[in-house]
C-alpha positions as CSV (number, residue, x, y, z in Angstrom):
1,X,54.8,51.1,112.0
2,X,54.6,49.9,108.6
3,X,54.3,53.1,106.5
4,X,57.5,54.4,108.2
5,X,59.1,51.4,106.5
6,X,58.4,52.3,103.0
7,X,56.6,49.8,101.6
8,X,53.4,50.0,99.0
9,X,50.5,50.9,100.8
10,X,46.7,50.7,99.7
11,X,45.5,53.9,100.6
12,X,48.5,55.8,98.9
13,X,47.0,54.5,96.0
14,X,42.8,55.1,96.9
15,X,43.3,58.5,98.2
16,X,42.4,61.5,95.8
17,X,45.8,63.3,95.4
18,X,47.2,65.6,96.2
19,X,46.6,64.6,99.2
20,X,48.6,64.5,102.9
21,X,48.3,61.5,105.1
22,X,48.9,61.7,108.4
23,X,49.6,58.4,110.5
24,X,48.2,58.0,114.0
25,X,50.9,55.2,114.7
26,X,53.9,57.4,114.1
27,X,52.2,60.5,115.6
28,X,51.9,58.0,118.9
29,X,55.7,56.6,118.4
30,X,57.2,60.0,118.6
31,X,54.5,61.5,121.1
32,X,55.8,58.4,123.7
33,X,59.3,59.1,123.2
34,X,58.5,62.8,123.9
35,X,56.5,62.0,127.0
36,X,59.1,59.5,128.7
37,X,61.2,62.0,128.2
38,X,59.1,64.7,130.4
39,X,58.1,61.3,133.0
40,X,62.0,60.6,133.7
41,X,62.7,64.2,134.1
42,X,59.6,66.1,135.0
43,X,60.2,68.9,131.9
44,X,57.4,70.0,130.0
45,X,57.2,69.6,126.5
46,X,54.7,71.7,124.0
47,X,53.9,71.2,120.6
48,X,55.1,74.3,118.4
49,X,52.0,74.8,116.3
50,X,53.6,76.7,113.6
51,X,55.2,73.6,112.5
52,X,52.3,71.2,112.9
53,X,48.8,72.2,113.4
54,X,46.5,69.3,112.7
55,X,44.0,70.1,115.2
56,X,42.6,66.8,114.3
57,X,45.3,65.1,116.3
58,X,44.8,67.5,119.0
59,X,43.0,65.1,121.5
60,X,46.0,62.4,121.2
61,X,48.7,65.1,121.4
62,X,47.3,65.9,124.5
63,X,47.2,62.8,126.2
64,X,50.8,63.1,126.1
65,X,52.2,66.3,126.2
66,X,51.9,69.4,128.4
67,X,50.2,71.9,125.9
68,X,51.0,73.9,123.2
69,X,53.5,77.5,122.4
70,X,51.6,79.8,119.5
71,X,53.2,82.2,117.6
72,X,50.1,84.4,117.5
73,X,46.4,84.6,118.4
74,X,45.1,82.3,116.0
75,X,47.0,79.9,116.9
76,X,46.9,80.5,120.3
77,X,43.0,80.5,119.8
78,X,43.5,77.0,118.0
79,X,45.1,75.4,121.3
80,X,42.7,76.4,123.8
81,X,39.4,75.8,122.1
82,X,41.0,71.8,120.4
83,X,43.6,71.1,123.1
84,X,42.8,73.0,126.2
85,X,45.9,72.4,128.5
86,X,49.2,74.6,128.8
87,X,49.2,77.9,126.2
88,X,52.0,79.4,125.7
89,X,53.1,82.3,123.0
90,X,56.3,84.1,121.8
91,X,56.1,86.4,118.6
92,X,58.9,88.9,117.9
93,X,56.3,92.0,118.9
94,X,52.9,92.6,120.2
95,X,50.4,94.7,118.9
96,X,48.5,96.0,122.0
97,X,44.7,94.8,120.6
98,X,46.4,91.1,120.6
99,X,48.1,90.9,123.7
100,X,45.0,91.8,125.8
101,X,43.3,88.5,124.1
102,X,46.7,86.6,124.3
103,X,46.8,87.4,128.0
104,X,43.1,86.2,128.2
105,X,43.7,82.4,127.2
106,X,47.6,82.2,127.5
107,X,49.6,80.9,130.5
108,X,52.6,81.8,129.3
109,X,53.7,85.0,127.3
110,X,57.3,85.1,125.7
111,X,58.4,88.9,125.3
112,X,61.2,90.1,122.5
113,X,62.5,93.1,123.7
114,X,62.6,95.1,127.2
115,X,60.4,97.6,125.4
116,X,57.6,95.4,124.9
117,X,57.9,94.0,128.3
118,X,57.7,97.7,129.8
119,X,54.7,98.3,126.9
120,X,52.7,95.0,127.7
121,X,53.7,93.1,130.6
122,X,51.3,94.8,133.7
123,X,48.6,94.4,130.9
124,X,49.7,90.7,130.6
125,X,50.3,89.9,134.4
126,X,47.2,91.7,135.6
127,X,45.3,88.4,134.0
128,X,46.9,85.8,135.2
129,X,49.9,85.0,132.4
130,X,53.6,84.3,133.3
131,X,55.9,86.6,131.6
132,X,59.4,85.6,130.3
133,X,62.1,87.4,128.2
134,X,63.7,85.5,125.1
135,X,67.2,85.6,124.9
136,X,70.1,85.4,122.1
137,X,73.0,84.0,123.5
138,X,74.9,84.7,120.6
139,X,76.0,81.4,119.8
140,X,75.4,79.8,116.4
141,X,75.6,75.6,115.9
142,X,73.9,75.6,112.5
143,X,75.1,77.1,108.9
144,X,71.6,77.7,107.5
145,X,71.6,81.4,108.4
146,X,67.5,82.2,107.2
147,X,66.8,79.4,110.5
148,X,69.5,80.7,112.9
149,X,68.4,83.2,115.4
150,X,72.0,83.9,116.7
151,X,72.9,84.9,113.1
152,X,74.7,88.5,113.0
153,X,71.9,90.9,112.9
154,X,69.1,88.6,114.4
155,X,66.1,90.5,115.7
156,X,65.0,87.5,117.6
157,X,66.0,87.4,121.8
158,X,67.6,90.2,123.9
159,X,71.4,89.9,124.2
160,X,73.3,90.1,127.4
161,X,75.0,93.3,126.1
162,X,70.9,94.7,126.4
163,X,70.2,93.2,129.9
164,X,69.8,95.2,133.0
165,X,71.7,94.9,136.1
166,X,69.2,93.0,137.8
167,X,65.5,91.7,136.2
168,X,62.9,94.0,136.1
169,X,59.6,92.5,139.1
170,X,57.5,90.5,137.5
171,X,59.6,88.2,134.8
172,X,59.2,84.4,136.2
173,X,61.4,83.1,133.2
174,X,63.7,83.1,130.1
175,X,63.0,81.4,127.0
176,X,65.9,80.6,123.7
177,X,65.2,78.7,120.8
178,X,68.1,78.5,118.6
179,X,68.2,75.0,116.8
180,X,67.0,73.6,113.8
181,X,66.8,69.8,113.5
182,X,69.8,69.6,115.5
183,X,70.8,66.9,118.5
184,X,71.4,67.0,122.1
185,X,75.4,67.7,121.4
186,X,74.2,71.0,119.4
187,X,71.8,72.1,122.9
188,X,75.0,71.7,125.3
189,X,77.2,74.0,123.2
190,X,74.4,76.5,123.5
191,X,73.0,75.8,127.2
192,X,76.9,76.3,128.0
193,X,76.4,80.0,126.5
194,X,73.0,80.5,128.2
195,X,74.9,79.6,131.3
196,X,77.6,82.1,130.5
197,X,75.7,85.0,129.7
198,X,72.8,84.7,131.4
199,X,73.3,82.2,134.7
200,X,72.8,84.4,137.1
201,X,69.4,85.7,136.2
202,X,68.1,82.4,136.4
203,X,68.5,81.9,140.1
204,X,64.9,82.9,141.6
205,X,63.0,82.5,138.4
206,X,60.5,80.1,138.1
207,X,61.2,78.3,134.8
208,X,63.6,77.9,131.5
209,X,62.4,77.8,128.1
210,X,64.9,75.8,126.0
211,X,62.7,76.5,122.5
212,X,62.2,74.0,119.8
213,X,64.6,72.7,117.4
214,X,65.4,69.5,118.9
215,X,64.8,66.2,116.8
216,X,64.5,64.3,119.7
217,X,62.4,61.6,118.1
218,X,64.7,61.0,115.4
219,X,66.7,57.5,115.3
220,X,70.2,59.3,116.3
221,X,69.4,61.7,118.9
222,X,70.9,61.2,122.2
223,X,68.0,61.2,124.3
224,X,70.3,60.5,127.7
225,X,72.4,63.9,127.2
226,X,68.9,65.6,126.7
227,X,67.7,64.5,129.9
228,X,71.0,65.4,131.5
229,X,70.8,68.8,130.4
230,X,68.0,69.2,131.7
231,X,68.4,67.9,135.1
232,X,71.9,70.0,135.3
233,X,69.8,73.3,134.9
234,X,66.8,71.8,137.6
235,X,69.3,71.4,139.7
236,X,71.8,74.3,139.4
237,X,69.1,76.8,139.2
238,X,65.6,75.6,140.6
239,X,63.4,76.2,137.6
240,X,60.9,74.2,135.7
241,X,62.3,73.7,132.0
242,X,60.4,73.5,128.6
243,X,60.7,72.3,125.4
244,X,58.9,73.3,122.4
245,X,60.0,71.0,119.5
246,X,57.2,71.1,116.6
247,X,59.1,68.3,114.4
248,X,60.0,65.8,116.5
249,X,56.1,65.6,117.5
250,X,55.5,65.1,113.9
251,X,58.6,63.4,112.3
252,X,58.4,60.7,109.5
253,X,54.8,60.7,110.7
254,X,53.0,62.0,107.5
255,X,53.6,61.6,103.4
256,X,52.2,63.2,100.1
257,X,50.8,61.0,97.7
258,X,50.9,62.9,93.9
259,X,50.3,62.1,90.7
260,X,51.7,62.1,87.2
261,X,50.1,64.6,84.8
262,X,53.1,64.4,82.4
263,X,56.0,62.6,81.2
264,X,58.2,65.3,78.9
265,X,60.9,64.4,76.8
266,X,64.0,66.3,78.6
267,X,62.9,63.8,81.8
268,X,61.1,66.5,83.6
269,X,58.0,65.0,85.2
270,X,55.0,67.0,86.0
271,X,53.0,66.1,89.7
272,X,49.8,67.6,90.4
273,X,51.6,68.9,93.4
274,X,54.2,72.1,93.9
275,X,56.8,72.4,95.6
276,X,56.3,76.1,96.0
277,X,52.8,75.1,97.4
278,X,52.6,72.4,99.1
279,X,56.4,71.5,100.3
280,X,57.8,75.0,100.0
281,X,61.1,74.4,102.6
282,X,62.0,72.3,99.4
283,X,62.8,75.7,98.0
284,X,63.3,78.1,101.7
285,X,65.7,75.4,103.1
286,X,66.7,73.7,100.5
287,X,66.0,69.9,101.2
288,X,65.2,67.0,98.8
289,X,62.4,65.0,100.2
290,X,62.5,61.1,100.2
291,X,60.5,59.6,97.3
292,X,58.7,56.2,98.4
293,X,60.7,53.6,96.3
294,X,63.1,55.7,94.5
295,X,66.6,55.9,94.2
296,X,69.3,58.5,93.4
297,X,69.8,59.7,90.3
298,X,70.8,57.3,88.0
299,X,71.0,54.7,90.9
300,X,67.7,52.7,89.1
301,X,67.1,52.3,85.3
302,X,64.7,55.3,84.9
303,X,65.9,58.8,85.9
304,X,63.1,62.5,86.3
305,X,63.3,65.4,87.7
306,X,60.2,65.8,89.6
307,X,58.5,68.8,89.2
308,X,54.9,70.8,90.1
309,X,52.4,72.5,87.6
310,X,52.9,75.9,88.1
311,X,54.6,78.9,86.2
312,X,57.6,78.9,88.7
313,X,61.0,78.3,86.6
314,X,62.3,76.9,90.1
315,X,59.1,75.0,91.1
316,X,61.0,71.6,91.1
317,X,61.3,68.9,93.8
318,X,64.4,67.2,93.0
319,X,65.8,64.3,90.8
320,X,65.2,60.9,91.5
321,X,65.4,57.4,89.9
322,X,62.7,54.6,89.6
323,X,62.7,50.6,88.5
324,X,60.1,51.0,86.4
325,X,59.0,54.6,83.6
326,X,56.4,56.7,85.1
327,X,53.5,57.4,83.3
328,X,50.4,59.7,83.5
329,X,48.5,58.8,86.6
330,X,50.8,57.0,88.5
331,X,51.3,57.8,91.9
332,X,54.2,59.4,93.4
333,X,54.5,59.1,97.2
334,X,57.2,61.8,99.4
335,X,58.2,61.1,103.1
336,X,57.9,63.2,105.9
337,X,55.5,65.2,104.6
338,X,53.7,66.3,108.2
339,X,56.1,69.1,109.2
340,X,56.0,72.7,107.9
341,X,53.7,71.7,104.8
342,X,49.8,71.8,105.4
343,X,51.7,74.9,108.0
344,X,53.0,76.7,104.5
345,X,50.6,76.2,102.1
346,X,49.6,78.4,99.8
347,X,47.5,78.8,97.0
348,X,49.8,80.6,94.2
349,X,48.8,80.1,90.5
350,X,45.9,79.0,91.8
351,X,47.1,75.7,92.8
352,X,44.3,73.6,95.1
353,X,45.5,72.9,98.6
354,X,45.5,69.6,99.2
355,X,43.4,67.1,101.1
356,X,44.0,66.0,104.7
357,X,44.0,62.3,105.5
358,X,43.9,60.6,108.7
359,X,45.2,57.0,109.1
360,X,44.3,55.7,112.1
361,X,46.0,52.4,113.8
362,X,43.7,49.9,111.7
363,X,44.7,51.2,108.3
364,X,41.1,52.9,108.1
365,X,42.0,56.8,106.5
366,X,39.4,59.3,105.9
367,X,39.9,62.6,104.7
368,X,39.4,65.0,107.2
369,X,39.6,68.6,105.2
370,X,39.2,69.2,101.8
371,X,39.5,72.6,100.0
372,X,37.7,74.0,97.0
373,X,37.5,77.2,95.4
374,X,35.9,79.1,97.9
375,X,39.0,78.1,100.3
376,X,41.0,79.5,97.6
377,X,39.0,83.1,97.0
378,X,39.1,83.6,100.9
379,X,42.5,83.9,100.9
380,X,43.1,86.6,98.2
């Protein structure tokens, strides 16, 4: 897994930049831990499309997990016709036009609200789909409130305080997702709630959603108190349980290669990509990518702060610090750059999207999309 380790490689240096590369190898590293996980315990886990859709990979991503969760038509569209296994959706509401085609090619539909349940869910049952309910269970483990869905004043999931006495006929399951890059530690505090709240519903339904948010594939994560947790609710309650992570499918598995377009005076350095359009959680999160070979600031002789082309005051990446001066055309390289960016993109100022690269096992990459003016026009 050699472009996980950082080192120099060739095609960071042949590709046109901006350009994402996307590495088979790691995609395949994660995707087994993912699927030994669902062998040892018999859970399902999806791919959440709305943080990595590179229906490219589509084919291996289904060799080893279950299916997909949309948060839409399109993307629900996008999983049958490139993966074709399990479909599942959730959006915060329906529109009545979409859930008749949702309920058409989905297996399972992911309702926010008791209204929309009463509104949509004969239409969605009468064709086959399995209907859940998404739940808040009021417990927050994270302090980045714009991720947290148990946040005071969260539209997302029902709260106990909003539940019936007894289900309405017709929901099979429940569904939470309220982690964000978290571990195994921060799913027991909030399964413990779920459990609370909302146990006793759960006995007679058919299945447990436990959302995405897990970083199961990263180096930390305690995969054995995962797989606990999940057993503990097989057993207790009889259901089938799901996962939906959409990073740890793609973690560490992608990077960014840039270039230098200029080298000011005050140490601001000018890339050819944005962090407004092509990495914007830079800016929503805030986060400060990993730079291929550089340092902290002031760590290494030479010292930027790396910034993208456009008229945004805030449009910076972060400050880093390099062995050697950078220079116009050099090539600057940023980790982890396969979750929420080709996603996010966006085309402000007129900035080009950039390309997407495919690395396969060998070390062969070819670029797979490219976008030109016309991709930019349709999407004003």
């Amino acid at each position: 897994m050699a472009a996980q380790c950082g080192e120099r490689r060739t095609e960071w240096d042949a590709v046109p930049t901006p350009s994402y590369l996307v590495y088979e190898e790691l995609l395949t590293h994660n995707l087994e831990i993912l699927s030994g996980v669902a062998e040892r315990t018999g859970a399902k886990v999806l791919l959440a499309q709305k943080c990595f859709s590179m229906y490219y990979y589509y084919p291996l991503i289904g060799r080893y997990l279950a299916g997909t969760t949309a948060s839409g038509i399109y993307e629900a569209r996008l999983s049958q016709e490139e993966m074709g296994k399990e479909n599942h959706v959730f959006k915060p509401a329906y529109e009545a036009e979409e859930i008749t085609a949702l309920a058409a090619i989905c297996d399972h539909i992911v309702l926010n609200s008791f209204s929309q349940w009463e509104r949509f869910g004969a239409a969605a049952r009468a064709q086959g789909a399995s209907c859940g309910i998404r739940i808040n269970p009021e417990r927050s483990t994270q302090e980045h409130a714009i991720y947290d869905p148990c946040a005071p004043g969260s539209r997302l999931g029902v709260k106990i305080a909003e539940f019936p006495e007894t289900l309405p006929e017709g929901i099979d399951g429940l569904h939470f997702h309220t982690l964000c890059e978290q571990g195994a530690d921060a799913l027991a505090v909030t399964l413990a709630a779920v459990e609370e709240k909302f146990g006793k519903y759960l006995h007679g339904l058919k299945w447990l959603n436990f959302g995405g948010g897990h970083h199961i594939t990263r180096a930390d994560y305690d995969v054995a108190l995962l797989e606990e947790l999940i057993r503990h609710v097989q057993e207790t309650y009889d259901v089938a349980v799901y996962l939906e992570p959409g990073e740890a499918v793609a973690l560490n598995a992608g990077y960014l290669a840039a270039s230098v377009l200029d080298v000011r005076a005050d140490g601001n350095v000018i890339l050819n990509t944005s962090a407004a359009c092509h990495m914007p959680d830079v800016i929503e999160m805030p986060y400060r990518p990993p730079v291929v070979g550089a340092g902290e600031a002031g760590e290494k002789a030479h010292t930027y702060t790396l910034a993208g082309p456009t008229c945004l005051a805030g449009d910076t990446i972060g400050t880093y610090s390099f062995d050697a001066p950078l220079a116009p055309g050099d090539r600057v390289v940023f980790g982890d750059m396969a979750i929420y960016t080709m996603v996010k993109n966006n085309t402000f100022n007129g900035m080009p999207l950039p390309y997407i690269v495919a690395v396969d096992s060998s070390g062969a990459w070819e670029i797979v999309r490219s976008f030109g003016y016309e991709d930019f026009k349709m999407r004003l």
